[in-house]
C-alpha positions in Angstrom: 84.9 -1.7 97.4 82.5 -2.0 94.5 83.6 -3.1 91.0 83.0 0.5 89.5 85.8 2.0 92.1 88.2 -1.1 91.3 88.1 -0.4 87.8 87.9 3.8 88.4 91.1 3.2 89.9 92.7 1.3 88.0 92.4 3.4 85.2 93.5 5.8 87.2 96.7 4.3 87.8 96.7 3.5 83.8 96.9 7.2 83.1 99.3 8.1 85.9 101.7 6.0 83.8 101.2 7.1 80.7 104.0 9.5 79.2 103.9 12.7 79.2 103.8 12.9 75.3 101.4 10.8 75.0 99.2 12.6 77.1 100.2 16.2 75.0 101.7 18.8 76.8 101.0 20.0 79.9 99.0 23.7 79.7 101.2 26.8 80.5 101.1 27.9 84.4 101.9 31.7 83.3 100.7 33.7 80.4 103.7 35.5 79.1 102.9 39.0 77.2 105.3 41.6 75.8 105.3 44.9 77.3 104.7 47.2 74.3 107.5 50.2 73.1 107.8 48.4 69.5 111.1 47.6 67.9 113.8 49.8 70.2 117.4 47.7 68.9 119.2 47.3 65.8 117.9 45.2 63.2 120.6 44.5 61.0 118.5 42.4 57.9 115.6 42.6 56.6 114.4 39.6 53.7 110.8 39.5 51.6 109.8 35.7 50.7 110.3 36.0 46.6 107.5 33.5 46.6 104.4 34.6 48.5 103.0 38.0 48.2 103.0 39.6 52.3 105.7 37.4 53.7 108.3 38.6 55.5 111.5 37.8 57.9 113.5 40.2 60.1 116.8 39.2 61.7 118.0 40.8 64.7 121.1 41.2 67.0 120.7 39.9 70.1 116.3 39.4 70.0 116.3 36.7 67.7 114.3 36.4 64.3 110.8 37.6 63.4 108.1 36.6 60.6 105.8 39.5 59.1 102.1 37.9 59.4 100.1 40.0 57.0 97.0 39.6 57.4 97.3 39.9 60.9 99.9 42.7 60.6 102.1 41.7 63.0 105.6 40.4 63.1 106.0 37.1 65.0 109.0 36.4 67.5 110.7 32.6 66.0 112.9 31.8 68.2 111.6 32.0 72.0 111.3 28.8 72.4 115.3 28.4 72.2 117.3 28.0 75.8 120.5 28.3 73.9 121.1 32.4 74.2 123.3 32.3 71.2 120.7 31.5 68.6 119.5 35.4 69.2 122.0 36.4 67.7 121.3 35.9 63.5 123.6 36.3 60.9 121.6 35.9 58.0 118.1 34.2 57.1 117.0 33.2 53.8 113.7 32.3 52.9 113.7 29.4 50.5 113.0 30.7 46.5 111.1 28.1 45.6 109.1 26.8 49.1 107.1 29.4 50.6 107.0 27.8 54.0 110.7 26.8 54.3 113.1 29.3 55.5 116.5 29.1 57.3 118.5 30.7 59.1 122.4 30.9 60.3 122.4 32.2 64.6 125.3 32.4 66.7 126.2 35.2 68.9 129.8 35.6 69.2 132.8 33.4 67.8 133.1 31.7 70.8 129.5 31.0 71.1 127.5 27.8 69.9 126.5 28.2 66.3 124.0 26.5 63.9 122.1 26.7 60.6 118.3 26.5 61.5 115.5 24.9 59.3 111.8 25.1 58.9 109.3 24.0 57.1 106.5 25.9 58.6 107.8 29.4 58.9 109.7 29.1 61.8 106.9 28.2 64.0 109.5 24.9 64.5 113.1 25.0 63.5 115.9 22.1 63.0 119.0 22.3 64.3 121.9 22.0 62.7 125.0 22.4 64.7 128.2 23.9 62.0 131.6 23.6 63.0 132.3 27.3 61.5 131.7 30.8 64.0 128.7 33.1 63.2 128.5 36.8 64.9 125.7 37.9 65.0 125.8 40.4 67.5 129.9 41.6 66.5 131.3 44.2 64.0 129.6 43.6 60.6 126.6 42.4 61.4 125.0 44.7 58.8 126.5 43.3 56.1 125.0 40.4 54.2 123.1 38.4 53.8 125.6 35.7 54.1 123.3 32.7 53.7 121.5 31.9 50.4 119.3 29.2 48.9 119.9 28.1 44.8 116.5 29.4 43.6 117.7 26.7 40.5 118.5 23.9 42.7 116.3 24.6 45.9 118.1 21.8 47.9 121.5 23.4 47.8 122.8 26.5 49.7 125.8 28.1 50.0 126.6 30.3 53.3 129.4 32.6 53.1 131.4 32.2 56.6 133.3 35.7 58.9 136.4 32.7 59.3 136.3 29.7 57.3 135.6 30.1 54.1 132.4 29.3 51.8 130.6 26.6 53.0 128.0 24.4 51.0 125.0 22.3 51.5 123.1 19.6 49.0 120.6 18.3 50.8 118.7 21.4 52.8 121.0 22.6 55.3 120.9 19.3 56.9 125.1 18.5 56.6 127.7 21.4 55.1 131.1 20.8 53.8 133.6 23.4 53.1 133.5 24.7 49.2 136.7 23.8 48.0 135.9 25.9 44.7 135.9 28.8 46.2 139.3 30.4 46.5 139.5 32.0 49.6 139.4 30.3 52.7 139.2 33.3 55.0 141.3 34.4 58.4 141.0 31.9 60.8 140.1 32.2 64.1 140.2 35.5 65.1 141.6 37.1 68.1 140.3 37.2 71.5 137.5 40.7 71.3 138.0 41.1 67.5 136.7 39.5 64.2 136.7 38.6 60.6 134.0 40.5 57.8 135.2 37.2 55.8 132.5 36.9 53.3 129.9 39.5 53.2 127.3 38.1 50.7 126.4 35.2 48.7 123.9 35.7 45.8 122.2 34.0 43.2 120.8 34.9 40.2 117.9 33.9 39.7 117.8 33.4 35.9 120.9 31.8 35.3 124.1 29.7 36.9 125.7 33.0 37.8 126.6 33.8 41.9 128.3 36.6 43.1 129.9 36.9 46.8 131.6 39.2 48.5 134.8 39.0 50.3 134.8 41.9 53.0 138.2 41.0 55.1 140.8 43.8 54.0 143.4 41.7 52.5 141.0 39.9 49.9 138.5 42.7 49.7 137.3 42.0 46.4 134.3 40.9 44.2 134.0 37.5 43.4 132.1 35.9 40.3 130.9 32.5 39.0 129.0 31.6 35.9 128.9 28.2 36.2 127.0 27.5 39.7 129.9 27.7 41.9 132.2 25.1 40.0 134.9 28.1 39.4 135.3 31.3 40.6 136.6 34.7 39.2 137.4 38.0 40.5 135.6 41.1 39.0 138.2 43.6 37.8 137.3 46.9 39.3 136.3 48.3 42.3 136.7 51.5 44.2 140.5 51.5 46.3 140.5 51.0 50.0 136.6 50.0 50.2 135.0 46.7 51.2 132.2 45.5 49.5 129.2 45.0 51.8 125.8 44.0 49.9 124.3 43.3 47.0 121.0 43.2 44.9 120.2 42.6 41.3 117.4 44.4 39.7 115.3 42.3 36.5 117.5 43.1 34.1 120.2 40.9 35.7 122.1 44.6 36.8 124.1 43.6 40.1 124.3 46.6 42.4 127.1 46.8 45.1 127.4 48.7 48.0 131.1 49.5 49.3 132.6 50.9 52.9 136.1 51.5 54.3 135.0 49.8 57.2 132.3 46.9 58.3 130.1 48.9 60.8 127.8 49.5 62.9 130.4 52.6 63.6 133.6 54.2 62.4 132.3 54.3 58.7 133.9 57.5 57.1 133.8 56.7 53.1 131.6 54.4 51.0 130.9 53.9 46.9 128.2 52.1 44.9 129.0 50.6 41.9 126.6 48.3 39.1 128.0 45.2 37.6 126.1 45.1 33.9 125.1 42.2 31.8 127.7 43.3 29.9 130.9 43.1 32.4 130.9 46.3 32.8 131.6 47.3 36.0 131.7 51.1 36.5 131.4 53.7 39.8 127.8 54.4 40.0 127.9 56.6 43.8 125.0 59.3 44.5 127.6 62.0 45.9 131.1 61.4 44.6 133.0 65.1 45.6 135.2 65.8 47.7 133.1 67.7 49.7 130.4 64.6 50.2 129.5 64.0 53.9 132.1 61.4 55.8 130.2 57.8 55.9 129.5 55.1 53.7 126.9 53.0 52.1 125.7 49.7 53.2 121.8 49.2 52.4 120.9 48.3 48.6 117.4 47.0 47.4 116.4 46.3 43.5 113.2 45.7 41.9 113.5 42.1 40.4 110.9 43.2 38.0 112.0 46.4 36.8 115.2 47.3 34.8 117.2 50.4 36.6 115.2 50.9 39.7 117.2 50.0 43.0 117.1 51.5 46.3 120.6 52.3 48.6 121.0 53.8 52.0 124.0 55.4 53.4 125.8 54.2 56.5 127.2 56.1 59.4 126.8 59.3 58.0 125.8 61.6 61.2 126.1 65.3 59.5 123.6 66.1 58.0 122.2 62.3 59.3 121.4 59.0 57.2 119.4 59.2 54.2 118.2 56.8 51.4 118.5 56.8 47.9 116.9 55.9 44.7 117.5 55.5 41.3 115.2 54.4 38.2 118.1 54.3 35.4 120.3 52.3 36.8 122.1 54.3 39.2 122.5 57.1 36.6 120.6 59.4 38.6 119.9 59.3 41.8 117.3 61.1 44.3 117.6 61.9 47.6 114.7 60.5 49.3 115.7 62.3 52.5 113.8 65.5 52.1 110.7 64.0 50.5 110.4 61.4 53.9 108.2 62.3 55.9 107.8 59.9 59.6 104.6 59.4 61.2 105.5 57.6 65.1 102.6 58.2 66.7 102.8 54.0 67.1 106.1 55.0 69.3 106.4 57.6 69.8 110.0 57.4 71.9 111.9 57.5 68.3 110.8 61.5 68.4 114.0 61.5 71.2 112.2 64.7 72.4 112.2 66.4 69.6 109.1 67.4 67.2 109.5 64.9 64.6 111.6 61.8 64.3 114.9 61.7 62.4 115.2 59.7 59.6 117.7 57.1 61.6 120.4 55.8 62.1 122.8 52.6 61.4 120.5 52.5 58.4 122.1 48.6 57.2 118.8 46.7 56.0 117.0 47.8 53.1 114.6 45.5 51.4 111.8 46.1 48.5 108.5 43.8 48.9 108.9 42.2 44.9 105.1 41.8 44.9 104.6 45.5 45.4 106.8 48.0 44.4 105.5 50.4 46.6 106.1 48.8 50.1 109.7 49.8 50.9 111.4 48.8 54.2 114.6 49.8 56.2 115.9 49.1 59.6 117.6 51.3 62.0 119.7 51.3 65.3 116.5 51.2 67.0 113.3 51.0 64.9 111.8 49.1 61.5 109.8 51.7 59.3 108.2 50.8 56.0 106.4 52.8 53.5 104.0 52.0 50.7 104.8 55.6 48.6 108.1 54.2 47.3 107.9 55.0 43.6 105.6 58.5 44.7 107.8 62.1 45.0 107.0 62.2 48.7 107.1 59.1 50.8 105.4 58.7 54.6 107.3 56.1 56.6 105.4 54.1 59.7 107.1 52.4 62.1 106.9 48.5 61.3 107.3 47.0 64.6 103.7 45.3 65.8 105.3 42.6 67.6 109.2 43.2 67.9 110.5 44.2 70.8 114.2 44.1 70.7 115.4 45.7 73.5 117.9 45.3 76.7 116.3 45.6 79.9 118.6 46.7 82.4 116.5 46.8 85.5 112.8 47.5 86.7 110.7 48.4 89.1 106.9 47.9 90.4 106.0 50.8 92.6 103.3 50.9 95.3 101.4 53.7 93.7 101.2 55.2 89.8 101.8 52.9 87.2 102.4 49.7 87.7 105.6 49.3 85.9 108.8 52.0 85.8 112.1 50.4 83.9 115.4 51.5 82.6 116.6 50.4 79.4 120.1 50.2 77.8 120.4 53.1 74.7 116.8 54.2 75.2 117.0 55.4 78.7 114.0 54.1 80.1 109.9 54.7 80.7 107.3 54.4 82.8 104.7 52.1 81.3 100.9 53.3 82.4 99.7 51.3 79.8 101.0 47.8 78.8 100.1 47.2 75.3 100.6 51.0 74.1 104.3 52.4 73.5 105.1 55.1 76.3 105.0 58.6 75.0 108.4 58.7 75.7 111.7 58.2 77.4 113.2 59.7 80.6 114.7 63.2 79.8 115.6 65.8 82.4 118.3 64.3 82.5 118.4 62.2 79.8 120.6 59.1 80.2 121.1 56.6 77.3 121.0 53.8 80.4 119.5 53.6 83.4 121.1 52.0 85.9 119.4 51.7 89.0 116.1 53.0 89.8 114.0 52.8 93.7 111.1 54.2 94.6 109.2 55.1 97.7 107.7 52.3 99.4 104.7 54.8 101.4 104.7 57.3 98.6 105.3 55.1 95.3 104.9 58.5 93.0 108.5 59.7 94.7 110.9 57.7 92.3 114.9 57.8 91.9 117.0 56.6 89.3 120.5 56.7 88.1 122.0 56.3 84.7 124.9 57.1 82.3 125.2 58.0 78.7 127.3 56.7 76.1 131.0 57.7 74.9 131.4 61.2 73.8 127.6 62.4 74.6 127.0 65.1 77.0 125.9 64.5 80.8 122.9 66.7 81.8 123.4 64.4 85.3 123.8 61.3 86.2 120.7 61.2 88.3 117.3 62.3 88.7 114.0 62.1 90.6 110.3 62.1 90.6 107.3 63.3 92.9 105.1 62.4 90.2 105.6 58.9 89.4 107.7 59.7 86.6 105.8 62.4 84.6 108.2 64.8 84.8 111.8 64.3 86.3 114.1 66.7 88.0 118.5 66.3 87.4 120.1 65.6 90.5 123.8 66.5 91.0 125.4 65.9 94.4 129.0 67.8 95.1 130.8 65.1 93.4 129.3 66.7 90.5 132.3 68.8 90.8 134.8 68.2 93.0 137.1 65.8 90.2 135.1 62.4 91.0 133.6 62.6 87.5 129.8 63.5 86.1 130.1 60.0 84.6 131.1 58.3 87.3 128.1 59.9 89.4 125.5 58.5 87.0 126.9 55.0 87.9 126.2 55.4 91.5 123.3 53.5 92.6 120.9 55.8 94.6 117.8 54.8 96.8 114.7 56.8 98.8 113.5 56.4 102.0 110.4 54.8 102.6 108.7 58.5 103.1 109.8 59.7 100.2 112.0 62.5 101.9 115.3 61.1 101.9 118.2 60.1 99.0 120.8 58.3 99.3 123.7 57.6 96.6 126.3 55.4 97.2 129.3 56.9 95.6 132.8 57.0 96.8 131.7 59.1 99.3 128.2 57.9 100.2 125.7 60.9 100.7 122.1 61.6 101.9 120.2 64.5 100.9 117.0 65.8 102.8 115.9 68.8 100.4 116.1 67.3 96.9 119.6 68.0 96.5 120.0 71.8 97.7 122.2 70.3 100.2 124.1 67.2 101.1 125.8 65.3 103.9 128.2 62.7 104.1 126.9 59.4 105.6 128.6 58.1 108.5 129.9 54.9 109.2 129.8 53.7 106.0 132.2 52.3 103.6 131.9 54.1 100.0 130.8 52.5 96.7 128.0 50.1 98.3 124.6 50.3 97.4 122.1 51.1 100.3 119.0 49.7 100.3 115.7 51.6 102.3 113.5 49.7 104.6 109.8 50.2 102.5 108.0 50.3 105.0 110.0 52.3 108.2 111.9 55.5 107.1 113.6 55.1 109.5 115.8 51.6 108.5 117.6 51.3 106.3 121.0 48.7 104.9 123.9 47.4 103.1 126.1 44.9 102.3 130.0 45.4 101.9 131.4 42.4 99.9 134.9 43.3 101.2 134.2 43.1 104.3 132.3 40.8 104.4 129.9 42.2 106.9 126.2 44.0 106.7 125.6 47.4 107.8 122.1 49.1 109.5 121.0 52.4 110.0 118.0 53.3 112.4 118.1 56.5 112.3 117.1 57.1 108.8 120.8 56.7 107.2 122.6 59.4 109.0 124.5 56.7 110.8 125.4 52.9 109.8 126.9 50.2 111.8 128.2 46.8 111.2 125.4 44.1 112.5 125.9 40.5 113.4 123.7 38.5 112.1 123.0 34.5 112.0 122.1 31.6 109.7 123.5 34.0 106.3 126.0 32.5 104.0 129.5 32.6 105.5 130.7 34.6 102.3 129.2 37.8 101.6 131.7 38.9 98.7 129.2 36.3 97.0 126.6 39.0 96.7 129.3 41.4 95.2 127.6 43.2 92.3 129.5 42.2 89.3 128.9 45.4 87.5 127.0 48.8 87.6 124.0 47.5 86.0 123.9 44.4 88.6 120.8 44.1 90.6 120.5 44.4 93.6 121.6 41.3 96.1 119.6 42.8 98.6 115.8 43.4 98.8 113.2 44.8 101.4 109.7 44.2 101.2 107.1 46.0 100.6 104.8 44.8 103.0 106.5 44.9 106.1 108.7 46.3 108.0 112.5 44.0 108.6 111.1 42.2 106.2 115.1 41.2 104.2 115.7 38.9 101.1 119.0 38.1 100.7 120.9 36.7 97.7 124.5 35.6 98.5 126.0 33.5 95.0 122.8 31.5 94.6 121.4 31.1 97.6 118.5 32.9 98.7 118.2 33.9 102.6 115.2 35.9 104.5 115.6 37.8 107.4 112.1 38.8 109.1 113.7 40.9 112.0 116.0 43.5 110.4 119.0 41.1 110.0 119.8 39.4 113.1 118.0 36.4 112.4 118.5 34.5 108.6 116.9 31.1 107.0 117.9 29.6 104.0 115.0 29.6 101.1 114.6 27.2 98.2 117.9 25.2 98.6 117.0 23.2 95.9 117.1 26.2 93.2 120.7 27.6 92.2 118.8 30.8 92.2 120.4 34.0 89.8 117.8 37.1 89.8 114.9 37.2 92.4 111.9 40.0 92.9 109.3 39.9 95.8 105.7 40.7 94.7 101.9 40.5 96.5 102.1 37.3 98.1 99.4 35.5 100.7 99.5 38.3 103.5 102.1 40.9 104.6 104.1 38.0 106.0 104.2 36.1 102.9 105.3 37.9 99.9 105.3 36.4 96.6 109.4 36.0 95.7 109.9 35.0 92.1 113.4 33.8 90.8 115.2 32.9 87.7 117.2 29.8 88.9 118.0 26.4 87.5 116.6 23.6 88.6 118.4 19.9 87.6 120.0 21.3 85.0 117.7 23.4 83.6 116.9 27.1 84.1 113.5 28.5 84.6 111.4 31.3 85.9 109.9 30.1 89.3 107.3 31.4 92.2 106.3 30.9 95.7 103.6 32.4 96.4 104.2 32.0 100.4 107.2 34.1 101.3 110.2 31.2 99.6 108.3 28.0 101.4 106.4 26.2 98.6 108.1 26.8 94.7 106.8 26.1 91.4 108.0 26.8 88.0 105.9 29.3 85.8 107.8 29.4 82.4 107.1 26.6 79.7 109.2 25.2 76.3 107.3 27.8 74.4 108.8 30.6 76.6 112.5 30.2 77.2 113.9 33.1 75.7 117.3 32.0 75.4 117.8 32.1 78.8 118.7 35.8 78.6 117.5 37.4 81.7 118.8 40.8 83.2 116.3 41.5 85.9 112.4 40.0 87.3 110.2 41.9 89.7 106.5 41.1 91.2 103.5 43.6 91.7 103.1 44.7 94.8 99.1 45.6 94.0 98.7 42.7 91.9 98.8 38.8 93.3 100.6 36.6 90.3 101.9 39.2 88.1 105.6 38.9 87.5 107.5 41.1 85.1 111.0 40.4 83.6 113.0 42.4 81.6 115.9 40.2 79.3 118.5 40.9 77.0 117.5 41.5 73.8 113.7 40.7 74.0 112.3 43.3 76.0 110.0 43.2 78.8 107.5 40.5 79.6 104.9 40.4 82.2 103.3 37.2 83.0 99.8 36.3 84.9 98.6 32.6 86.3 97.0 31.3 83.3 94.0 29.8 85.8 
């Protein structure tokens, strides 16, 4: 051995020992990519930085939060990084007054969910985390109102964040420890109720120019306006106020006006009656609502924006208001006069073009609760919706053009998806928006699934020798009519045909037939939907039979290859059941090496995926998930192994693997502890994991799927932040 290799190895060793951090980070297996529709969910707040001109943050439900970058115009997801699921849900965020890189923010989901006040100093590209012994909701009942959090543009270092349970809470050094605000004197409602909550305090505000703060006590028995002058030392209520409302937001405009928006009820829904009234300089503190008859339409008010420059000029969007629709509007004497900005809006969504819902031209929107003025141009004018951003830069003009403002944001639940073996490459089904078929990646889909049109998809299948033949099942929401429950596709989802079956009629419900999963045969010429009295259709639907031998309300899954196969699993029993004769017929099947327990793979809900999978690629080629175990059968189902025992595996999706006989199967499963997105790339032999720190997305996955005409590509559809496919970085 020469002296060169003695020391070559040595070295070698060296670096082998060196720590990981030391070493940086290790590069990213998978490049992870958004699938583009652009914004799709409620975004309840919208904040400009009041110190840097084209800054921007958005807060969202159940997606996380989102930084407007200018000059690249796009908005920047903050928080995917985060394992914890209940940081996606934000409460409030507050950019700092006074340090334009600092911002903050309060998450937590539900009240029972982890909660924290988040700081950074480099614009959320890294946060702190501060854990808080109060409950946020930032996905419950009033997560419109606000904003709840808010930095001392005086004294930078203190903030103030107005709690839904405890009380007003205080912090003198950043955000980094709180205490409970003694001063303040209401201590809200406790812990609420199992499925219920608290308003508690709506808003905390400061005014800028002087030691006065305002908040805003939205929980019915202390509904009130709440005042101090001497930066929170003592507290006074505001005499005034309409009767039977709850105030909601606030803004002050630059000559120190306070506008306040009021509501009979907290929202997003059953808002029938609203009010806005102006605090002046003065203390006067007078009713100052755009329509105040008798005859104005039921709904309330929620959205209010001011120009901190400008005396009079403020901004306020109704709530809830669904006949004739939402509108916006605007005022340049201090809420004197108002004008409706409704008729003068025009929307151009040619960016995404599924807010058009079908119809010609967008509506203006709905669940209308953030409203936000750009201070360093009174021209820029945002508001967010049940399912969209839109900004305009026409705000002081008589006619206004709104865009949608969602580069970036994709704030969406993914119910399930699909890769089929023809047309485009990826066909999902969304929760509220239906669902599309995505030809294009990075371009919003002209639009959503109509014919029928379904607010969810449920299930969807395709066929695995004719991938344009696609099925899919869906429901719509509470008090919205039911075209059908299901539908299907020669076409690969360019045009869509309702399906009913006879249930459609016979007192099983039209809802309840939307619920039940359906499946095609791998020829494309065959249906079948598992209701409570499974069916198969040969024709499209002109006529039905009744399947035989098999139990009702279990989902069948098709062989892809062999039209003639087909299965599925009854939980109660316990037991799998084959067809070969192209699902006339099934039959219970013994089968070895499978878990012991099939009620494990018991779908825990109508939007559940699938336990049971076939491949693609060959025929008898079954993947199994029983709990979290993952089991293959390569004969049809006699015969099972056991795959990746060391992953406590929760969704799985098979993709283009090695050969026919190896399949890629990728998995959301946890691993010591900690959950990831993982691969094998040989049919469940040989795993690896593919997500990184950067990627964790909160852990909030619904469903993950591979291409079956592309080798590494993975796509996984989460809760809240919409579709991402990935590809092998090398």
């Amino acid at each position: 051995m020469t002296l060169r290799s003695i020391v070559l190895g040595v070295v070698l060793a060296l670096a082998s020992l060196t720590p990981a951090a030391a070493r940086g980070p290790a590069p990213a297996p998978y490049r992870w990519t958004n699938v583009t529709v652009g914004g799709g969910g409620f975004a309840p707040g919208i904040v400009f930085s009041p110190v840097v001109r084209g800054l921007a943050y958005l807060r969202t439900d159940m997606g996380g939060g989102y930084r407007w970058e200018d000059r690249a115009g796009v908005w920047v997801p903050l928080m995917d990084g985060f394992a914890q699921g209940s940081f996606f849900g934000v409460e409030s965020i507050a950019p700092d007054p006074v340090d334009a890189d600092r911002v903050y923010a309060a998450v937590g989901m539900y009240a029972r969910d982890p909660a924290a006040i988040l700081r950074s100093d480099d614009r959320g590209a890294h946060w702190t985390i501060v854990p808080v012994p109060f409950r946020m909701g930032g996905n419950e009942p009033g997560r419109g109102l606000g904003e709840r959090l808010a930095v001392d543009p005086r004294h930078p270092r203190s903030l103030l964040f107005g709690s839904r349970h405890d009380g007003l809470w205080r912090s003198d050094d950043a955000g980094a420890h709180w205490r409970r605000d003694t001063a303040f004197p209401y201590a809200g409602g406790g812990s609420p109720a199992p499925r219920t909550t608290h308003p508690g305090i709506a808003f905390v505000l400061f005014d800028p120019t002087s030691p006065r703060i305002f908040a805003g006590i939205a929980d019915a028995g202390g509904a009130g306006l709440l005042q101090s002058n001497d930066d929170g030392a003592h507290w006074v209520r505001v005499a005034g106020g309409p009767e039977g409302l709850v105030p909601v937001k606030a803004a002050l405009d630059g000559a120190g006006r306070l506008y306040v928006t009021w509501a009979d009820g907290i929202g997003p829904s059953g808002v029938t009656r609203g009010a806005i009234w102006a605090l002046e300089r003065s203390g006067t503190f007078h009713d100052i609502t755009p329509e105040r008859s008798a005859a104005a339409p039921p709904g309330g008010y929620i959205g209010i924006a001011a120009d901190p420059a400008r005396d009079g000029v403020a901004y306020a969007s109704t709530f809830n208001r669904w006949k004739p629709g939402d509108t916006l509007w605007r005022t340049a004497d201090g809420g004197r006069h108002w004008t409706d900005l409704g008729p003068l809006s025009r929307r151009d969504t040619s960016a995404t073009p599924f807010l058009n819902w079908g119809r010609p031209e967008a509506a203006l929107g709905h669940w209308i609760a953030g409203l936000a003025l750009d201070p360093f141009d009174a021209g820029r004018l945002a508001y967010t919706t049940g399912d969209t951003v839109y900004v305009t830069n026409d705000a002081p003009k008589p006619a206004l053009l709104w865009m949608p403002w969602t580069k970036g944001v994709e704030q969406t639940a993914i119910i399930t998806l699909t890769s089929p073996t023809a047309g485009a490459s990826l066909v999902s089904g969304f929760g509220d928006l239906g669902g599309f078929v995505h030809r294009d990646l990075g371009r919003s889909p002209p639009g959503m699934f109509l014919s029928p049109r379904n607010t969810n998809t449920n299930t969807l299948d395709y066929a695995g020798r004719d991938g344009l033949v696609l099925v899919r099942s869906g429901n719509v929401h509470d008090g919205q009519a039911v075209e059908a429950g299901l539908g299907w596709s020669d076409d690969g989802g360019a045009s869509w045909h309702p399906l009913r079956t006879p249930l459609w009629n016979d007192g099983y419900g039209r809802e309840a037939e939307g619920k039940a999963p359906i499946a095609v045969s791998a020829d494309g010429q065959r249906f079948f939907v598992a209701a409570e009295r499974p069916l198969l259709t040969r024709d499209r639907g002109k006529s039905w039979v009744e399947i035989a031998g098999l139990p009702g309300n279990i989902r069948i899954v098709a062989d892809k290859v062999d039209a003639r196969l087909a299965w599925a699993i009854d939980p109660d029993s316990r037991r799998i059941f084959a067809s070969v004769d192209g699902g006339e017929h099934f039959a219970p099947m013994a089968t070895r090496g499978l878990c012991p327990d099939l009620s494990l793979a018991r779908p825990r809900n109508r939007e559940s995926q699938s336990a049971l999978v076939a491949s693609p690629f060959a025929p008898g080629d079954l993947f199994i998930l029983c709990g979290t175990e993952l089991y293959r059968s390569r004969d049809g189902g006699p015969t099972f192994q056991r795959l990746a025992p060391e992953l406590d595996i929760a969704l799985f999706g098979l993709g283009l693997g090695s050969s026919p006989a190896s399949p890629a199967v990728y998995a959301v499963a946890t691993h010591a502890g900690k959950t990831g997105i993982w691969r094998s790339a040989d049919g469940g032999a040989r795993w690896s994991r593919i997500d990184d720190d950067g990627h964790r997305w909160g852990g909030r996955f619904r469903v993950i799927s591979g291409d079956p005409r592309r080798r590494g590509r993975v796509y996984l559809g989460t809760d809240g932040r919409g579709i991402f496919y990935g590809d092998p970085a090398r």
